[in-house]
Every structure is written in C-alpha cells, then in structure tokens.
C-alpha atoms as one frame of an Amber mdcrd trajectory, in Angstrom:
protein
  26.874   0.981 -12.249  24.882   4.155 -10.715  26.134   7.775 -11.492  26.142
   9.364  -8.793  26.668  13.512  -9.419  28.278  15.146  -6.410  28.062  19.169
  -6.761  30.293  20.990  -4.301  32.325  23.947  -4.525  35.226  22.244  -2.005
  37.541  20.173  -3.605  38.177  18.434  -0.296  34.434  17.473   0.227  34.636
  16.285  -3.567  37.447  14.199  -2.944  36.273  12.981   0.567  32.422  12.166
  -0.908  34.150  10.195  -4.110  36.279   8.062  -2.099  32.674   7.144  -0.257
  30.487   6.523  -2.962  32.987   4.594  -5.143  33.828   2.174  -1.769  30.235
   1.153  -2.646  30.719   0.415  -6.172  28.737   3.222  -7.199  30.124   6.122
 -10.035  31.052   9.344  -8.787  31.107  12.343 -11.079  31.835  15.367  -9.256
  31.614  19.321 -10.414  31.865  22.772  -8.578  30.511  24.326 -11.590  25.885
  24.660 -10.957  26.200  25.432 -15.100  28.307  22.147 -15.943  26.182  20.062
 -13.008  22.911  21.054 -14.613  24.147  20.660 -18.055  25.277  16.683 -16.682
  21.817  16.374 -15.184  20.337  17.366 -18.872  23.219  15.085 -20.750  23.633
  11.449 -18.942  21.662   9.169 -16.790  22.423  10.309 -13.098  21.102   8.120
 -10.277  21.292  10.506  -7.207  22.587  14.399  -6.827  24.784  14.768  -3.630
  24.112  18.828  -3.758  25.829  21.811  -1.485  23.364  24.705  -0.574  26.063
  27.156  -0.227  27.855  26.921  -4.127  29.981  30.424  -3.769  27.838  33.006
  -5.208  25.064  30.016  -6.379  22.173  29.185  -4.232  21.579  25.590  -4.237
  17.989  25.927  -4.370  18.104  27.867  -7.459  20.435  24.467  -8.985  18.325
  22.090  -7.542  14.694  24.201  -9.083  17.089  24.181 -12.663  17.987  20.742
 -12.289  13.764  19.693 -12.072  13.655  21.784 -14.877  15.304  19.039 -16.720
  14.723  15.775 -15.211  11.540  16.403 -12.458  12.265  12.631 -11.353  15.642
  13.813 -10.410  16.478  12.432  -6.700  18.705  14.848  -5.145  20.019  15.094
  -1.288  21.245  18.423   0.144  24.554  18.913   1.537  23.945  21.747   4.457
  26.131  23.311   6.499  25.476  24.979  10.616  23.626  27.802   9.279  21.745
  26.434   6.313  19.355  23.748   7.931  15.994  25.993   7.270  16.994  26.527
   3.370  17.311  22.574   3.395  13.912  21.891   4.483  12.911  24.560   1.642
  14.872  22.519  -0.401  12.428  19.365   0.847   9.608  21.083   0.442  10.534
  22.038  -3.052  11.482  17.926  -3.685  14.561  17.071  -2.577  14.852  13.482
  -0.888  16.577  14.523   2.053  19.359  16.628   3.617  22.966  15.738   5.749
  24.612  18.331   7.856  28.584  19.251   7.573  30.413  17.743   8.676  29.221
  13.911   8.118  31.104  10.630   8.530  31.356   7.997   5.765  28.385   5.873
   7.659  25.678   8.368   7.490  26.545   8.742   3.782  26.715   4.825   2.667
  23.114   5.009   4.461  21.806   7.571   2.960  22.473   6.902  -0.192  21.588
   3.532  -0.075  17.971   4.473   1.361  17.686   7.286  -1.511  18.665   4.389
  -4.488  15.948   1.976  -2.600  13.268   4.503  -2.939  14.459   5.335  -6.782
  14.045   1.855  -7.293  10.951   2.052  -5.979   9.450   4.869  -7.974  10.969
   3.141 -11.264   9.152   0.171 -10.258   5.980   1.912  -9.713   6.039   3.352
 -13.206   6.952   0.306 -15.246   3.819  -1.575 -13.218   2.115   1.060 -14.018
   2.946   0.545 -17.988   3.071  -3.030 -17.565  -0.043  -3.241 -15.967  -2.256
  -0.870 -17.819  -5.700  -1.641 -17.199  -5.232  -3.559 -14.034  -5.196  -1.156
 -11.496  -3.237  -2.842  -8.972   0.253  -2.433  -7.850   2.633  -4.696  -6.835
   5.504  -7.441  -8.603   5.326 -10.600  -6.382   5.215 -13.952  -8.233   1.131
 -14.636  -6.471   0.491 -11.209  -7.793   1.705 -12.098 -11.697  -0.034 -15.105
 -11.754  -3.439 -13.081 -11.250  -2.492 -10.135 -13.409  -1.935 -13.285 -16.276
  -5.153 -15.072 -15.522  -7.040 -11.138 -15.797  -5.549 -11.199 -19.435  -6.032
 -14.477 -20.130 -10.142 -14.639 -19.187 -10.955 -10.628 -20.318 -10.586 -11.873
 -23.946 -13.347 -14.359 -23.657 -16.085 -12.008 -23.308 -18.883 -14.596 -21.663
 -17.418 -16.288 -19.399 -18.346 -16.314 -15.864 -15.977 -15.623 -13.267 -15.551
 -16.034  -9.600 -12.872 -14.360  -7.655 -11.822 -15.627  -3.970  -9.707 -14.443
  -1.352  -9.935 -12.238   1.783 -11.785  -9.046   2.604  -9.246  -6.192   1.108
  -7.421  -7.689  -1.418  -8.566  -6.054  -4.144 -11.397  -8.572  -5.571 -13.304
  -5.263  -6.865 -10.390  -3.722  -8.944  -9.850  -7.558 -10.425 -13.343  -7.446
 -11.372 -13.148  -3.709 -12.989  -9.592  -4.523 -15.165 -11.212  -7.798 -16.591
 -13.459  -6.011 -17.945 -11.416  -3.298 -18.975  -9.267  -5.605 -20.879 -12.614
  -7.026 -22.643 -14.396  -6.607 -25.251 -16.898  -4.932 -23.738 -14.797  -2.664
 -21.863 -17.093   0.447 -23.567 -20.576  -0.995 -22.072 -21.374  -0.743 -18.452
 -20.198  -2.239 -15.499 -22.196  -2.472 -12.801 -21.540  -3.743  -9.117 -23.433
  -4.630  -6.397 -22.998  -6.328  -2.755 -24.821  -9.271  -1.998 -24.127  -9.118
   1.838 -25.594  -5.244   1.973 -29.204  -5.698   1.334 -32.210  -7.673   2.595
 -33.588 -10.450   0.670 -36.336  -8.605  -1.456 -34.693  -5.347  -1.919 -31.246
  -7.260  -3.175 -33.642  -9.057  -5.548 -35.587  -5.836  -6.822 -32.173  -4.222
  -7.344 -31.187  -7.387  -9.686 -33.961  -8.198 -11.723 -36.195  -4.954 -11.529
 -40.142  -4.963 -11.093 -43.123  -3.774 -12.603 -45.007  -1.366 -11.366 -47.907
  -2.739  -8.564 -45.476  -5.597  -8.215 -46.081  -4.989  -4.619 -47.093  -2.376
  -2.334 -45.081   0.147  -2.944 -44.258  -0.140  -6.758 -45.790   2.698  -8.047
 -43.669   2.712 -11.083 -41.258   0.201 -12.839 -37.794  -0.419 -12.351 -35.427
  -1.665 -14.123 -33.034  -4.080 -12.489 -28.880  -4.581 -12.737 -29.089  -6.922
 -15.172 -30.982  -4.972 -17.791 -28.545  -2.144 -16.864 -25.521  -4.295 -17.327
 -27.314  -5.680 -20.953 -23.996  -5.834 -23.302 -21.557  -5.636 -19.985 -20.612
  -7.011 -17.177 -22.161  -7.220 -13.576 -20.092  -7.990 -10.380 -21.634  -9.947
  -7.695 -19.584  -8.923  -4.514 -19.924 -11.149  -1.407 -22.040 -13.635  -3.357
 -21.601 -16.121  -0.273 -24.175 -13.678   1.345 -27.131 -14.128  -1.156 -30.266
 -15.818   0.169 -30.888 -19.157  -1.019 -34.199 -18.699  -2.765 -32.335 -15.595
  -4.529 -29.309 -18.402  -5.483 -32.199 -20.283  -7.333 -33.119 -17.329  -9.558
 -29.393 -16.661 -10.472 -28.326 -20.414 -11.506 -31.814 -19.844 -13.681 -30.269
 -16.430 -15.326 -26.859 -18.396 -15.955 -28.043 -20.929 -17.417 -30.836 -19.486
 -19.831 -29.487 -15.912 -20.104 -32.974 -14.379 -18.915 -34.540 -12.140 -16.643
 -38.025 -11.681 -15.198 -38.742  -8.695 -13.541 -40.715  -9.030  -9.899 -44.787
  -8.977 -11.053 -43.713  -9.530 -14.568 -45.146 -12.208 -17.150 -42.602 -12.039
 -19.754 -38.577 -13.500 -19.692 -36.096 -10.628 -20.790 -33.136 -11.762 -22.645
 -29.885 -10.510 -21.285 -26.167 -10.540 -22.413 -23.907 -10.335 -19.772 -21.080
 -11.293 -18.123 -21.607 -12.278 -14.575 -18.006 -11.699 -12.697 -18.854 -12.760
  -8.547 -16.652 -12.534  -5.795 -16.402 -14.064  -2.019 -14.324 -14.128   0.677
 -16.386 -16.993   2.390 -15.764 -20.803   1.759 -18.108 -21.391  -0.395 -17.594
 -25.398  -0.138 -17.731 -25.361   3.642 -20.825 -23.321   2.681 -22.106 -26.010
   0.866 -21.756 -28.531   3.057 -23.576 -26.706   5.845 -26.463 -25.615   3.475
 -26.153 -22.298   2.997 -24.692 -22.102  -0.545 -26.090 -24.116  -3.407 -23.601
 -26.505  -5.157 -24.866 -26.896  -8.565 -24.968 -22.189  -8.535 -21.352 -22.731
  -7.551 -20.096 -25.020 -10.333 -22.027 -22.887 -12.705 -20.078 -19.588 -11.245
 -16.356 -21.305 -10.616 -16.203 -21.454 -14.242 -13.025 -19.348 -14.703 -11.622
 -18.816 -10.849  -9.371 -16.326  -9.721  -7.710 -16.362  -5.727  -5.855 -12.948
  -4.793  -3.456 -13.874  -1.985  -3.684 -12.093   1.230  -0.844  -9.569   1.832
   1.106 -11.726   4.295   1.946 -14.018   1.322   3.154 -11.570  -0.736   5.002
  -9.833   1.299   7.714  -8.265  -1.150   4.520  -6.000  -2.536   4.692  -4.090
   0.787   7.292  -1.813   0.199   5.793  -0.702  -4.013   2.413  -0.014  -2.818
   3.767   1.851   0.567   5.458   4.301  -1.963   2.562   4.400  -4.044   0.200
   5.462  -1.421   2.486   7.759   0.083   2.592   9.669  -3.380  -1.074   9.300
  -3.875  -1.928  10.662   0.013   0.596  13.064   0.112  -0.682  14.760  -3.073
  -4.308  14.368  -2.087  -3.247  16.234   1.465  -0.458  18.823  -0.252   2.390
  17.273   2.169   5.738  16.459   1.911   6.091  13.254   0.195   7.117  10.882
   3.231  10.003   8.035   3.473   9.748   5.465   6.024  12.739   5.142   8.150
  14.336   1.505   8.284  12.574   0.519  11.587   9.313   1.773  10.961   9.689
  -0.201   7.663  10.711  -3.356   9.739   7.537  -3.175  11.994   5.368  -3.025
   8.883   7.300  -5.905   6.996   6.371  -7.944   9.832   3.062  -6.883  10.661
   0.473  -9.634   9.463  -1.943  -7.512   7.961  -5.238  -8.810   8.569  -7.228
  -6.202   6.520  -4.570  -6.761   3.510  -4.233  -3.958   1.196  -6.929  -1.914
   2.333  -5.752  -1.754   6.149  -2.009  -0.905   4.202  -4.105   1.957   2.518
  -5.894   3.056   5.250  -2.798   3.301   7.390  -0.856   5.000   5.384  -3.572
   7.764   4.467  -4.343   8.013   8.614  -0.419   8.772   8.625  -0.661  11.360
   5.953  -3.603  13.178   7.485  -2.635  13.457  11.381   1.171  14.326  10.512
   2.887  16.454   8.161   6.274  14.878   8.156   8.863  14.082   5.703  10.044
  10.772   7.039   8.229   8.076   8.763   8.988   6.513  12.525   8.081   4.106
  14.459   5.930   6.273  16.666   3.434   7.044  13.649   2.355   3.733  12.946
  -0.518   3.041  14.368  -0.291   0.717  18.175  -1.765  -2.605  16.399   1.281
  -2.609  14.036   3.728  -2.610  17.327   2.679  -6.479  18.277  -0.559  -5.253
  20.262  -3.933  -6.032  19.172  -6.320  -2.925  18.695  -8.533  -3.940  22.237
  -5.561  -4.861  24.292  -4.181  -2.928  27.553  -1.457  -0.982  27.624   1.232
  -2.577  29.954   1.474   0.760  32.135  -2.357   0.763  32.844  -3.148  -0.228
  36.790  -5.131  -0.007  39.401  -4.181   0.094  42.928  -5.683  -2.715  44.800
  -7.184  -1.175  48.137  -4.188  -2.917  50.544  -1.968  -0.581  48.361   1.164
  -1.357  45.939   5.092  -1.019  46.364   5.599   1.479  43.694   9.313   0.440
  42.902   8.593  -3.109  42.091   5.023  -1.442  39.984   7.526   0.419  37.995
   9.797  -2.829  37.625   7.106  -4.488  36.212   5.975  -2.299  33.849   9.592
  -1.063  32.218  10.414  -5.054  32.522   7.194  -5.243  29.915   7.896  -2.623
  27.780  11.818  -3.563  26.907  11.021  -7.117  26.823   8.302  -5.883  24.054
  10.633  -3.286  22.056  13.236  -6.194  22.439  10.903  -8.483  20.707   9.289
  -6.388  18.199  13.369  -5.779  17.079  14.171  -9.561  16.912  16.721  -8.862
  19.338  18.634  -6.103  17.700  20.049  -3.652  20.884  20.946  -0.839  18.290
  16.826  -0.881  17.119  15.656  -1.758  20.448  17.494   1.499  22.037  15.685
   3.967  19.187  12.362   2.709  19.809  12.750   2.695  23.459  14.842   6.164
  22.735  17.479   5.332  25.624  21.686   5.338  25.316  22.670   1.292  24.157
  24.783   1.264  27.150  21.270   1.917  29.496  19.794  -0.601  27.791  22.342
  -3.444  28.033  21.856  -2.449  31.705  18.358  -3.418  31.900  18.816  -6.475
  29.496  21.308  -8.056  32.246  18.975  -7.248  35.406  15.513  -8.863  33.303
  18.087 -11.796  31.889  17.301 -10.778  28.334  19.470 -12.291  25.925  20.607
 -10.056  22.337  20.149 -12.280  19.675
C-alpha cells in the first residue's frame, strides 16, 4: 500500500484529503508540523507529498527544498491557495510534480494523484532498467524487448561469432551492436562502425580493407583500413544490404579465412575480429532478385538478432517517453515535462514509422520549441494527429472562379474537423470537446446535425 504524506496546517483539509486518498486504497499520513513532515520524509518510504505553500509561519518552498535535501527523488504536489499560484510554479521549477488550487473537489485529486504514482512508477522503472540493463543501452520492459536484451548476453560471451541484426530503420540496431560488445570479451579493444549504404563502391572498399600507397591515383600514402583498426575488436557493418556485390565477394573471403589485403597490396593480413552487420532490407527477397549473395548471408546469419518495430511493443512507449523527457529537458535546462492523458493517447496510438528514433526526435523537437511543464495535444507534432506529414489541411481552399456559398464552405470544413477529433478520440465526447476546446453540450450539438454517433 502507498504512503501518501499530506502536510497541511488545516485540520479540515487533513481530514477532507485522508478521506480521498484512503477511498483509493492508498495510506494517508497526515502532519501540520514542516519539522515532523520532513523528519517522515527522512524516516519511512513515502510515495507522494500532498504539500500546502502557506504552513503558518513556514514557507512551503523552504519544506519542499528540506524535504530534497533528504530524498531528491521525492515526488511532491503543491497545495496553493488564490494568492499563491506564482510561488507554485517556483515550487515547479524547483521540482515539484505539479500544483492544485484551493479549493479542489475529490475528482481532481483521485486524478492527480493517480497521474503523479504513474510517473513514479515510471522513474522507478527507468532506474531498475537502467541497473538491470547495464551495458545495453536501451530502455524499455516489453516481452520482444527481453528476448533481445537475453540473446545480447547470451552471444557477447562468445567472442567470434558473427552476428547479424534485422529490423527497421530506428530501432536501435547500432546500440545492439555497441552493448554486445560491451558485454564481451573484448569490450576494452575497439569498436568500429561503418555504413555500407553511405559510400560509393571504391571508397566503401578503401575504408574496409585500406591501400597501399600508388594503389591508384591518388594514394600518395598508405592507409590502413577498418579491419586492421578493429584487429582484437569488433566491426559493425550497418546497412550491409547496401554493399556492392563485387565488395560482398571480398567479405565472405575475410569471414571465412580471417584475412585482409589491402587495395595494391601483395601480401594477406591476418585479422581477429568480430564482424557484427546489420540491415533493415530483406535480405532473402534480396537474394532472390540478385542483389545480395546467399552463401555471404549464411556465413553472416550465424547468430541473428530482430529488434521489433515500436508498434509491437507498444507498452515501451510510455518508459522511454519519460526517459527522453529527463534526458531533453536537462540537455535544454527546462522544466521536466508530463504528458497530459490525451496527448499520451494520441501517441499510444500513433504507428510510429521511424520507431524509436522518430519517438526521440519528437520528444526533443517538443523540448526545444516549448518550455512547458506538461504536455498537450497541441504540441505534438500534426503527423501524430491521424494526418500524414504531406497531406492538406481540411480548412485549405480555393475559390473556384463561379464563386462559393460560404455557409455550406464553413459546414464542410467544421463537419471535417469534429468528425477527425471525434475519431482520433475513439469516440470519447469528454476528449473530443478538449481537443476541439468547445463546451460538451456544443459539441453534442454538432454530433446530432453531422449524425455522428458517441461510441
């Protein structure tokens, strides 16, 4: 059961706020004493602080600095009354969750307590991946996401063994690569990476194996290549799907005698490495149109790993929203933002084509353009509404040259945009009315004269 500390120097708010939280099953401990709350803060294992600004001759903000003091995880919401709302966005900006005005009713409490747990949840979660995970640096809990963390451990203590890591562009194939060989072995030798797709033919292949000097025209010294840099390490092969077929030859040769020859060379360099590659391509359709050598892809899909897209894994969404949020917000110095429950809803069901990296791109894009403690709707980006990034807006029209009737224009266009917000909701009026930001009663209006039906 969750302690919840409630620190208020009215009996009756006490009372009133312990009859609340314990409806929910939760533990209410309540004190008007700052001394005795920061001393319980220090002693037991409190979930949440419910904590008045105005303590009597206390300042809350000196209580709530105190209480960080001795737990700085502590999750605290401010209790503010008329004339104290500018000390309680101090109090944000100093690290408390959030803030509720005087007087409240019981539902704005249940709800914002609940939200405040979710995201403590949240935080703990982060942590114990965090431990859990050390090496892999990726975050999330889902059962797909396991399964690869298991296989990492599993293939990083067999030091030679080649690897090849599927699944689509931004799921993190790269930081897969980098923790199996952090977990190895030879985590202390070099790692060295490389994309296939991001360089012609003959400069991916002097990269890779090096050349002497006069190897062509404009070798005036030698170079040494990836694999001689990687000697005793590992070497990731992004994008292999991309490499040239006359360049797939030369690679099957290294994997299966261990050797290099550098461009205008006459003598075979022995190499130890470990080749890890990575694709997002079908490399068997590949095969069968002739663009990918079969025998080089048996000899890579030794030990192979898939990362599943975001949209299958859907309960990671939430742990690595969080996690960015800290990251950006500490990279930008702002507030440390919450999403609201119906911006959270749009992203839940938001396909996410570019996987985590479109998440983290978002989410730093958010961070940048607006320095806000809590998340809408409005600063998600338009794709994440239900609109692709090249379509129209529904509003945008030109007048034909015989001329429009503007009423039935106007029709048109709010008929669009409810049946749109009424969609993206799933049918939920309450939701529906805050995107739309119109009274429920307006709304149920306009869902009788388009004939749209609340689920």
């Amino acid at each position: 059961m969750e302690k919840i500390l409630i620190v208020d120097d009215e009996a009756f708010i006490r009372e009133n706020l312990e009859r609340i939280l314990a409806e929910d099953g939760y533990r209410p401990i309540s004190t008007e004493s700052p001394d005795e709350a920061i001393h319980i803060v220090a002693e037991e294992e409190i979930s949440l602080v419910l904590l008045d600004l105005n303590l009597g001759s206390s300042s809350g903000l000196d209580v709530l600095r105190a209480m960080q003091e001795v737990d700085p995880e502590i999750l605290v919401i401010i209790i503010t009354g008329y004339g104290t709302v500018e000390s309680a966005v101090e109090a944000l900006k100093i690290g408390a969750y959030d803030y509720i005005k005087k007087p409240f009713k019981a539902d704005a409490i249940h709800l914002i307590v609940k939200l405040a747990l979710e995201t403590q949840n949240l935080r703990r979660k982060l942590k114990r991946l965090s431990r859990d995970t050390d090496g892999i640096n990726m975050v999330g809990n889902s059962p797909p996401l396991m399964q690869v963390f298991q296989q990492i451990r599993e293939v990083a203590k067999h030091e030679t063994a080649t690897v090849l890591i599927s699944g689509d562009s931004g799921t993190g194939k790269e930081l897969v690569a980098q923790a199996i060989h952090n977990l190895s072995p030879r985590s202390e030798q070099p790692f060295v990476e490389i994309n296939c797709g991001s360089l012609p033919f003959n400069l991916l292949e002097t990269e890779l194996f090096g050349h002497e000097r006069g190897a062509f025209t404009d070798a005036k010294n030698r170079k040494i290549g990836l694999f001689e840099e990687a000697d005793g390490g590992a070497i990731f092969l992004d994008e292999i799907g991309e490499m040239d077929m006359s360049l797939q030859v030369k690679l099957l040769r290294v994997l299966e005698d261990r050797k290099i020859r550098r461009l205008g060379g006459n003598r075979n360099i022995d190499i130890n490495v470990r080749i890890i590659a990575a694709t997002n391509a079908d490399l068997k359709s590949a095969i069968g149109d002739k663009a990918f050598r079969e025998d080089l892809y048996y000899r890579l899909n030794v030990f192979p790993i898939y990362i599943p897209p975001l949209r299958e894994r859907r309960e990671d969404i939430p742990i690595l929203l969080e996690y960015f949020l800290q990251r950006f917000s500490k990279e930008f110095n702002r507030p440390t933002g919450r999403i609201n429950r119906d911006a959270l809803d749009l992203v839940m069901r938001y396909h996410w084509p570019g996987n985590v990296r479109e998440l983290r791109n978002v989410v730093e894009r958010i961070c940048i353009m607006h320095n806000v403690d809590k998340i809408l709707p409005a600063h998600l980006p338009r794709e994440i509404w239900g609109e692709s990034p090249q379509s129209e807006m529904p509003f945008k029209y030109e007048i034909p040259p015989e001329g429009i009737v503007l009423d039935d224009v106007v029709g048109q266009i709010e008929k669009e945009l409810v049946e749109q917000a009424f969609k993206i909701t799933g049918g939920n009026v309450a939701k529906t009315a805050r995107i739309l930001n119109v009274p429920r009663g307006t709304l149920r209006y306009k869902l009788e004269k388009y004939h749209l039906t609340s689920e």
